[in-house]
C-alpha positions as CSV (number, residue, x, y, z in Angstrom):
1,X,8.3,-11.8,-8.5
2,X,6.8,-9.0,-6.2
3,X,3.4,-8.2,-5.7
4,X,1.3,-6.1,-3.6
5,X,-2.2,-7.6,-2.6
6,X,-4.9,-5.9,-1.4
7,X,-6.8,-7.3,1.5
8,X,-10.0,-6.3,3.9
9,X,-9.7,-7.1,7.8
10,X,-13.2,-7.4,8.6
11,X,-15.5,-7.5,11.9
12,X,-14.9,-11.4,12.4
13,X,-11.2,-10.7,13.1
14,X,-11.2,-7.1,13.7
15,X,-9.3,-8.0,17.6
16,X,-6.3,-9.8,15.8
17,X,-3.0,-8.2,17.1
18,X,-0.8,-7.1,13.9
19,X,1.7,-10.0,14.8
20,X,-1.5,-12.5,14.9
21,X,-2.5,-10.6,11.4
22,X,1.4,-11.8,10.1
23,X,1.3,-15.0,11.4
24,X,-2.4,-16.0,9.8
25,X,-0.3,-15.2,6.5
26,X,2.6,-16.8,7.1
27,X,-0.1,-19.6,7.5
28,X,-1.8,-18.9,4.6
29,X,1.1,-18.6,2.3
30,X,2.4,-22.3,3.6
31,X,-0.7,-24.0,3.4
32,X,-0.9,-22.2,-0.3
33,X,2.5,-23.8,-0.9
34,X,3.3,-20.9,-3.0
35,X,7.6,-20.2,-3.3
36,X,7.8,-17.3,-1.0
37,X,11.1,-15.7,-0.9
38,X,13.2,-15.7,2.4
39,X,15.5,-13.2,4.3
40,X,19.0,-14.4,4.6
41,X,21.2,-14.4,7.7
42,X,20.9,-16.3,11.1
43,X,17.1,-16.5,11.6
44,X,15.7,-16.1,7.7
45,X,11.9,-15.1,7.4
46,X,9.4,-14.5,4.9
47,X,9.7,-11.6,2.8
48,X,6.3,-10.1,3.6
49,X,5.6,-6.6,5.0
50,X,2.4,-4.6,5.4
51,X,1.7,-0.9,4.8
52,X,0.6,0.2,8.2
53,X,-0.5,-1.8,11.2
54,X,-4.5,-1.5,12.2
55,X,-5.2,-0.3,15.1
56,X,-6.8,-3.7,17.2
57,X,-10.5,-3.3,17.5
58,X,-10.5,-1.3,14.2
59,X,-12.0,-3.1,10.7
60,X,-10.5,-2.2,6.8
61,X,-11.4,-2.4,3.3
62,X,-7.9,-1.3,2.6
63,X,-4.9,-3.3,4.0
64,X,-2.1,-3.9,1.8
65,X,0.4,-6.6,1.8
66,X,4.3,-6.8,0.2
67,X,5.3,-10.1,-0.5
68,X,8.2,-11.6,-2.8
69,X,8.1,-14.5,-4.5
70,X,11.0,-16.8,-5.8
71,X,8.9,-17.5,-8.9
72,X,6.2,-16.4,-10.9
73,X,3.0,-16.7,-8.7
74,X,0.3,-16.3,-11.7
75,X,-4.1,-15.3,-10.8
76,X,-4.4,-19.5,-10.3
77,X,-1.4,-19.2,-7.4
78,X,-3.3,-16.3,-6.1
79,X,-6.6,-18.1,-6.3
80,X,-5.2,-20.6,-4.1
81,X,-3.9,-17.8,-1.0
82,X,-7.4,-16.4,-1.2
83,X,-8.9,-20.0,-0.2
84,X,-6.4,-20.5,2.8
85,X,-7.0,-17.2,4.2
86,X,-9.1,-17.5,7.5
87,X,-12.7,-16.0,7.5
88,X,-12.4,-12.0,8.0
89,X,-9.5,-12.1,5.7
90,X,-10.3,-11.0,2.1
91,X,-8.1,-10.7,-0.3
92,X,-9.5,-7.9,-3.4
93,X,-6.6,-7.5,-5.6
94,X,-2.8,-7.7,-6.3
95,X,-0.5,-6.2,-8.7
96,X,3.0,-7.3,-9.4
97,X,5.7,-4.7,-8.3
98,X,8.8,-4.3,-9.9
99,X,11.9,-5.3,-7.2
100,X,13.7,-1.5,-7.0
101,X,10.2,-0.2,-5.7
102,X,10.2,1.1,-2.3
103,X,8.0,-0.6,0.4
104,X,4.4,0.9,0.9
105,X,6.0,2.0,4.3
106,X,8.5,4.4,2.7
107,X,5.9,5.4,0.3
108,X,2.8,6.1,2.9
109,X,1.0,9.2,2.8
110,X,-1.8,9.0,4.0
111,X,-5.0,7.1,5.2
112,X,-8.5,7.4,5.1
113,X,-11.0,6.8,7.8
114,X,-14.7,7.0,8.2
115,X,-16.9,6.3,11.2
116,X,-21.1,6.5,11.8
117,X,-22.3,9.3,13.6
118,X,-25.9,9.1,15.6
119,X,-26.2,13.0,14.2
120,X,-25.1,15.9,12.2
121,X,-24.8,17.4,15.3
122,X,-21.0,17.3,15.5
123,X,-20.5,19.8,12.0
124,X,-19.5,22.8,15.0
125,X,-17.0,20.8,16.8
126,X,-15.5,20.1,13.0
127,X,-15.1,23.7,12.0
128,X,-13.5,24.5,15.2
129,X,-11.1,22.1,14.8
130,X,-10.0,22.9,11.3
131,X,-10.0,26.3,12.5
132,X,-7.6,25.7,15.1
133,X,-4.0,26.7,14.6
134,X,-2.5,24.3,16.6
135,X,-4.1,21.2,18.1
136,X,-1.7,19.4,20.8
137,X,-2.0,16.2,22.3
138,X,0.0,14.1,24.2
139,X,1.3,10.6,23.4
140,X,3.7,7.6,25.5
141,X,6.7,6.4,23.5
142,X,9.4,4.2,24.8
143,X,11.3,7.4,25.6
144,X,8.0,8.8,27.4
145,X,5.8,11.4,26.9
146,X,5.9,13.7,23.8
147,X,3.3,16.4,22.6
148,X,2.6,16.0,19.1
149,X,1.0,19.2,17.1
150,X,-2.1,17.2,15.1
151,X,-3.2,20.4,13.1
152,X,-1.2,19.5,10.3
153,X,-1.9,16.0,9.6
154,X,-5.6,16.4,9.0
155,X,-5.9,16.9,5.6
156,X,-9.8,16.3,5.6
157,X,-12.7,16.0,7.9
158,X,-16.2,15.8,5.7
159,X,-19.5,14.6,7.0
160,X,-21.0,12.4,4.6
161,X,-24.8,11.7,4.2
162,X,-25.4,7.5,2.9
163,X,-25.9,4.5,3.5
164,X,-28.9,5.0,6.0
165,X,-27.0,7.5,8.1
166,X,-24.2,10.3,8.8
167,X,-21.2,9.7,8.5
168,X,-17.7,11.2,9.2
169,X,-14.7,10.6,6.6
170,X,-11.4,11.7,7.9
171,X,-8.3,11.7,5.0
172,X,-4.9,12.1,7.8
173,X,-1.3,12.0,7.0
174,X,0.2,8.7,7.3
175,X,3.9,8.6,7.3
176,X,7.5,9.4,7.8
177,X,6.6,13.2,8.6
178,X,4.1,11.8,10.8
179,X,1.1,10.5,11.6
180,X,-2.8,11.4,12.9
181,X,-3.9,8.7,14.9
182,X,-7.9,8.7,14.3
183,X,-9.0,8.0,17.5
184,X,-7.2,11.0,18.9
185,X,-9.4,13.2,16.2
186,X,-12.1,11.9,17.3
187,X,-11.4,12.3,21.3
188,X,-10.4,15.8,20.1
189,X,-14.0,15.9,19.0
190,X,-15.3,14.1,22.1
191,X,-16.6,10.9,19.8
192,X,-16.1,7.3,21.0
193,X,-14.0,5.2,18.4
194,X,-17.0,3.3,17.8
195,X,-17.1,1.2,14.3
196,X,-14.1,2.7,13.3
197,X,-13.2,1.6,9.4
198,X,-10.0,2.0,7.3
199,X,-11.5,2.9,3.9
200,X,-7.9,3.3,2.1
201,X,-4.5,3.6,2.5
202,X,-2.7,6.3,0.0
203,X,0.8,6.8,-1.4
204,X,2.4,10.2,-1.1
205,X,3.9,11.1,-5.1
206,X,5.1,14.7,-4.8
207,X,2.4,16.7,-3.8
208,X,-0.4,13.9,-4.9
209,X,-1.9,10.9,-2.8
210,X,-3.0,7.9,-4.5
211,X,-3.6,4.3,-4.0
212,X,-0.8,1.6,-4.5
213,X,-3.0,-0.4,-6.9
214,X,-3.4,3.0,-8.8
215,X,-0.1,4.4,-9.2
216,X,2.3,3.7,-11.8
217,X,5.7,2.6,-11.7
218,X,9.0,4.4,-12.4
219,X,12.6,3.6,-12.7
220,X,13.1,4.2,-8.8
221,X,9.9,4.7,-7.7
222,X,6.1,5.4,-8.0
223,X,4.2,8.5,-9.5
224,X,0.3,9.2,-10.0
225,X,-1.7,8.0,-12.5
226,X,-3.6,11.0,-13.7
227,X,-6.2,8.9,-15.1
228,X,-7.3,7.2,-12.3
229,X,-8.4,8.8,-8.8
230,X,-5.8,10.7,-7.0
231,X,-6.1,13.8,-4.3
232,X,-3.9,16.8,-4.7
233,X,-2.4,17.9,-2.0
């Protein structure tokens, strides 16, 4: 059995590395007792993956894990995880996957982002960025420096009104033809990083972006579900 379980990394554990982030489920999943399937080979390990690493420092509402089960793992076995996990660690949901499915790395498309903003006052520097034609920055790799084109991998930028203030919602491209890192959008716009929240994490379908608990399932693959909320590319 394969599910995918949806999972919020909240301000209590928002500093935890992405390895520390595996090995509090690796915990979790022991202590839970649950039959967690295993790589084969030399050094075996859990079969458990994650859709994107979070940047440290950085809280979610939307983190997904991939895990496989040797057996049948039913809402009880589930019940049990939740209890295990540390504090900061919430699991939402899960949906069972069939095994030919790709991982929600293969599948990513994008993710969404939002951030409080002390005033509206930033609405210029946002039209003058999606104006741009081309919006460079610079980024260290292991093979060094590389200049990366940002322009198109900002699908959205809104300013939002709620929740007591102003906020701005960023919908970047997330995936194997790259990837908008959300602290260089906001740099771009001269904004600190502050409170910076994952708000979901989207599939890429064609020319649709949905979110794995939303999509539904094909013979060798995933597509949208038109009844449920999806963004059109």
């Amino acid at each position: 059995m394969r599910v995918w379980i949806k999972f919020g990394k909240e301000e209590e554990l928002k500093f935890l590395s992405h390895l520390d982030l595996v090995r509090a489920w690796q915990r979790a999943l022991r202590r839970a007792a649950l039959p967690v399937a295993y790589s084969e080979g030399f050094n075996p390990h859990m079969r458990l993956s994650f859709a994107s690493a979070l940047p440290v420092g950085v809280t979610s509402g939307a983190e997904y894990a991939d895990i496989t089960f040797l057996s049948r793992v039913d809402e009880e076995g589930l019940a049990v995880l939740r209890r295990q996990m540390p504090r900061g660690l919430e699991i939402q949901a899960f949906r069972e996957v069939p095994a030919p499915v790709p991982s929600l790395m293969a599948l990513a498309g994008a993710a969404a982002w939002s951030v409080p903003l002390s005033s509206k006052a930033v609405a210029d520097s946002i039209q003058r960025l999606l104006s741009s034609a081309a919006l460079t920055v610079e980024r260290e790799g292991k093979k060094g420096k590389k200049t990366v084109d940002l322009r198109p991998l900002i699908i959205r930028l809104d300013l939002v009104s709620g929740h007591g203030g102003t906020y701005l919602h960023m919908l970047l491209a997330a995936g194997e033809s790259g990837t908008a890192r959300p602290q260089e959008i906001l740099g771009l716009l001269g904004l600190p990083p502050v409170d910076l929240r994952r708000t979901e994490f989207f599939l890429k379908t064609g020319d649709t972006l949905q979110a794995p608990l939303d999509v539904v399932f094909t013979e060798s693959g995933v597509q949208a579900d038109a009844k449920k909320n999806y963004y059109k590319l």
